[in-house]
C-alpha positions in Angstrom: 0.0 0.0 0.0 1.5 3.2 -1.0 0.6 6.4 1.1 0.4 10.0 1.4 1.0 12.1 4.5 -0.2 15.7 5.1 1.1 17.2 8.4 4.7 16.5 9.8 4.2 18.6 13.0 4.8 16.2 16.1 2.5 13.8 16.3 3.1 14.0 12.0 6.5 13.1 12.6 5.4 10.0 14.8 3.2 8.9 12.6 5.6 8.7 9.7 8.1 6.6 11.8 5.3 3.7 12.6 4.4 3.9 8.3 8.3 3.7 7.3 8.6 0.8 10.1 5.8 -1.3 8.8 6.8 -3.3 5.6 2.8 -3.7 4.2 2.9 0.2 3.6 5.1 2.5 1.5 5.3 5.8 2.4 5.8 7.8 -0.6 5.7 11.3 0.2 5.0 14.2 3.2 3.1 17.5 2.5 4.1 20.4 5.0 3.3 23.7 5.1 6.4 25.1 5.0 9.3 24.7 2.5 11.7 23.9 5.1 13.2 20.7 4.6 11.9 20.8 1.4 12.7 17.4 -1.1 14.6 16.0 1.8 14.2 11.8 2.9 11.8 11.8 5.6 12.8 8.2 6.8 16.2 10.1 6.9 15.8 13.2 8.8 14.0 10.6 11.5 16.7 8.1 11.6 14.7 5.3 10.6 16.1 2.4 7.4 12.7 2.3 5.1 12.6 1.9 1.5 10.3 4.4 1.3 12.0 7.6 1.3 8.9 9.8 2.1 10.2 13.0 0.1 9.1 16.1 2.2 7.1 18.3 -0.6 5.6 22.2 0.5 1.7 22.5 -0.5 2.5 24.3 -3.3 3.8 22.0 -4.7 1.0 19.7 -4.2 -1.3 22.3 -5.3 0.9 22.2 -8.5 -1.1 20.5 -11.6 -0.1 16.9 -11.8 1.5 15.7 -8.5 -0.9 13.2 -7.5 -0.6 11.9 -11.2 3.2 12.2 -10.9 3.0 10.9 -7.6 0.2 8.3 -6.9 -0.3 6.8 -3.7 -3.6 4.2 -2.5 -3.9 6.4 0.6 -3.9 10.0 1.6 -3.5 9.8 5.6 -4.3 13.5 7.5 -2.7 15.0 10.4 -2.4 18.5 9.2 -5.4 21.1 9.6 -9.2 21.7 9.6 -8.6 22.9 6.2 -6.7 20.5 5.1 -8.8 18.0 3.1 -10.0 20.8 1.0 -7.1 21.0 -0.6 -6.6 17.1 -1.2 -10.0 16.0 -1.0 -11.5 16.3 -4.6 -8.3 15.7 -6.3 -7.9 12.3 -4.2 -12.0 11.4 -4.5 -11.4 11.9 -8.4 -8.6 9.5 -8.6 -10.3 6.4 -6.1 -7.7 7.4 -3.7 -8.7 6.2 -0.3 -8.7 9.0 2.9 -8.0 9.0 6.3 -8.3 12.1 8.5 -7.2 12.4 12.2 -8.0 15.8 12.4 -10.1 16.8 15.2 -12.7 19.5 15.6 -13.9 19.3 12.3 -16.9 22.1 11.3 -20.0 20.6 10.5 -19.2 21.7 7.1 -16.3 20.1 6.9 -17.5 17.2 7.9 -20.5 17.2 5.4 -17.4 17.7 2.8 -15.2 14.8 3.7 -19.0 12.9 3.6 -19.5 13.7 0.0 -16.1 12.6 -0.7 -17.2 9.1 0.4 -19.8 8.6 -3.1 -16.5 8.7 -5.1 -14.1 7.3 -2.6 -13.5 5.2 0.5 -12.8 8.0 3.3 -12.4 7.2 7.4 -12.8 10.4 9.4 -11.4 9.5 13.2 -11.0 12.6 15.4 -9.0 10.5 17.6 -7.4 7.4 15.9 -6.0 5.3 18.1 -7.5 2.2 18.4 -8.0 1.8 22.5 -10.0 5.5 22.7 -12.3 4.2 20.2 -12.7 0.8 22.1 -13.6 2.9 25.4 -16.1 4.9 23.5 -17.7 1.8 22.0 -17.7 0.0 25.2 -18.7 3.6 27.3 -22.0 3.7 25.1 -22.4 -0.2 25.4 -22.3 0.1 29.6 -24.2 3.4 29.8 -27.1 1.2 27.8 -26.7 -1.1 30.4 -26.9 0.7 33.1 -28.7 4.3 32.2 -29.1 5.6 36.0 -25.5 5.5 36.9 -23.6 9.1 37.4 -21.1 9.5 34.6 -18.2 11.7 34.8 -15.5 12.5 32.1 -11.7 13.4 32.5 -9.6 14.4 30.4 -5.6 15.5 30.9 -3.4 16.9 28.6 0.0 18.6 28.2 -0.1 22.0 30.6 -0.2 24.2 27.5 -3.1 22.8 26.0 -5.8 25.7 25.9 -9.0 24.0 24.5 -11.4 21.2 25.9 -10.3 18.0 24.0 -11.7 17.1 20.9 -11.5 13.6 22.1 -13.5 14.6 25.1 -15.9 16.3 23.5 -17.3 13.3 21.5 -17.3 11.3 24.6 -19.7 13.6 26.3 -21.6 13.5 22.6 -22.0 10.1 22.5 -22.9 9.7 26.1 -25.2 12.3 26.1 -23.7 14.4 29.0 -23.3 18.6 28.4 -19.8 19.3 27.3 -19.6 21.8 30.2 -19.4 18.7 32.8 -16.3 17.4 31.1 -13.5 17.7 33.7 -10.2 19.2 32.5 -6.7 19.0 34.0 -3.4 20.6 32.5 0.2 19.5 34.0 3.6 19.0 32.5 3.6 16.8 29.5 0.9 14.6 29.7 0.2 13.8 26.0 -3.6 12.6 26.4 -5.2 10.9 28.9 -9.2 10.2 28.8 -11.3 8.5 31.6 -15.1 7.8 31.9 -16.1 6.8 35.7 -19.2 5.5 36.2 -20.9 5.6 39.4 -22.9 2.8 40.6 -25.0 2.7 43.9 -22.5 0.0 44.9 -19.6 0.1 43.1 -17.7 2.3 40.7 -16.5 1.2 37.2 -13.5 3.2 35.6 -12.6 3.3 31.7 -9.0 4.8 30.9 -7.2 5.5 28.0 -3.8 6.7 28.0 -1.7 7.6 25.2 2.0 6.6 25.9 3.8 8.6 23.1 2.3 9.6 19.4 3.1 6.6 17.9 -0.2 5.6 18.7 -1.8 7.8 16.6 0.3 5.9 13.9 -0.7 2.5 14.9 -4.1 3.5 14.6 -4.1 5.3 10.8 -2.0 2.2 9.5 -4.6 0.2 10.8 -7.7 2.2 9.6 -5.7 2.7 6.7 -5.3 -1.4 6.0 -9.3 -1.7 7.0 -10.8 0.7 4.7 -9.1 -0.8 1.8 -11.5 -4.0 2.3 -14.6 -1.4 2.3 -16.7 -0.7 -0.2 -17.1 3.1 -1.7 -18.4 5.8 1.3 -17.9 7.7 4.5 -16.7 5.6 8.0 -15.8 6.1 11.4 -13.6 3.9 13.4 -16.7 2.8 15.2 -18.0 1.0 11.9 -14.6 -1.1 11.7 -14.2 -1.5 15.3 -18.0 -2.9 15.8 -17.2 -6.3 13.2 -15.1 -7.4 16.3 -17.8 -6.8 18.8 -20.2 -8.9 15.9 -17.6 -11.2 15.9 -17.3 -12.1 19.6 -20.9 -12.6 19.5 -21.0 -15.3 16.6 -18.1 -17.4 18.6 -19.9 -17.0 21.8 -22.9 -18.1 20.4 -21.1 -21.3 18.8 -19.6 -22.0 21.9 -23.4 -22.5 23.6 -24.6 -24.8 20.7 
């Protein structure tokens, strides 16, 4: 699978060394903003021994006539901006290249955008990728079905800089169905993302953590919504719709085991 990357901020930069280090993807290029390091190896600058190179382009030359046909790639992966897939979006839709965004805090616009892109093209929008957040949401909605009356509280910690409520945090409360203004925030040092839903029972307390180790994980989780969404047909996904074929699929072998 050859790839695309927009964004090579930090967690861009993590992302590209889990691509170069996995041999079932190629990554061919990076678009940046900037023209800084501009034509220079990727898997270099980070150190890493890939045989993709991952050429470091600026958008303009993206923007340039001709680079995606110069320059094809299966998958564009996101990690740059809220504008962002604008730029890539009908150029990649047009060609049946497939698109995964990580961006969080997408407009409603925006996200009605990447949706259209889905009747051309396979597109995955994830505002947070990894794969264990989207296993707590799925299991947080599953165990608030369950048990409707319990109190429900969200945490969320981040690096002390951080300004904003997370993104993360705000789909949480979403899909929970709890006011975004009861969503418990705490800043210190670097903390790159931490997310808990406690549950309050009468009688006991349940607690759902997620903690993200380093940015890599944000890698592991586009290469593997990458990998699923080629096996999709044409339209618009979520990590919920991969994630839930595993849920399915515990069912059917727990239901063989009792016949």
């Amino acid at each position: 699978m050859r790839a695309g990357l927009f964004g090579f901020g930090r967690t861009g930069k993590a992302v590209a060394a889990v691509l170069f280090q996995n041999p079932s993807v190629r990554l061919e290029w990076i678009i940046r903003n900037s023209g800084r390091m501009e034509h220079r190896s990727a898997a270099e600058f980070l150190g890493v021994d890939s045989d993709g190179q991952g050429t470091i382009h600026p958008k303009t030359e993206f923007l340039a006539p001709g680079f995606l046909d110069e320059n094809p790639v299966d998958v564009i992966i996101d990690f740059s901006s809220q504008d962002g897939i604008y730029e890539y979006g009908s150029l990649a839709a047009e060609r049946g290249i497939n698109i995964v965004s990580a961006v969080s805090n997408y407009p409603e616009e925006t996200i009605e955008f990447a949706r259209s892109l889905g009747q051309k093209t396979k597109v995955m929008w994830a505002p947070n990728i990894t794969i264990g957040i989207n296993f707590l949401i799925m299991a947080a909605r599953v165990l608030n079905m369950i048990a409707p009356y319990t109190d429900v509280e969200i945490i969320e910690e981040h690096f002390k800089v951080k300004p904003e409520i997370s993104g993360t945090a705000k789909i949480i409360a979403q899909k929970l169905d709890i006011p975004e203004s009861d969503i418990k925030s705490v800043r210190a040092g670097g903390i790159i993302g931490t997310h808990e839903i406690l549950f309050g029972f009468p009688h006991q307390t349940v607690r759902l953590k997620h903690e993200s180790i380093s940015r890599e994980a944000f890698g592991n989780g586009a290469l593997f919504a990458a990998q699923k969404l080629c096996e999709k047909e044409i339209g618009f996904y979520n990590m919920e719709d991969i994630l839930f074929e595993y849920f399915s699929e515990v069912s059917k072998v727990q239901s063989k085991r009792e016949h």
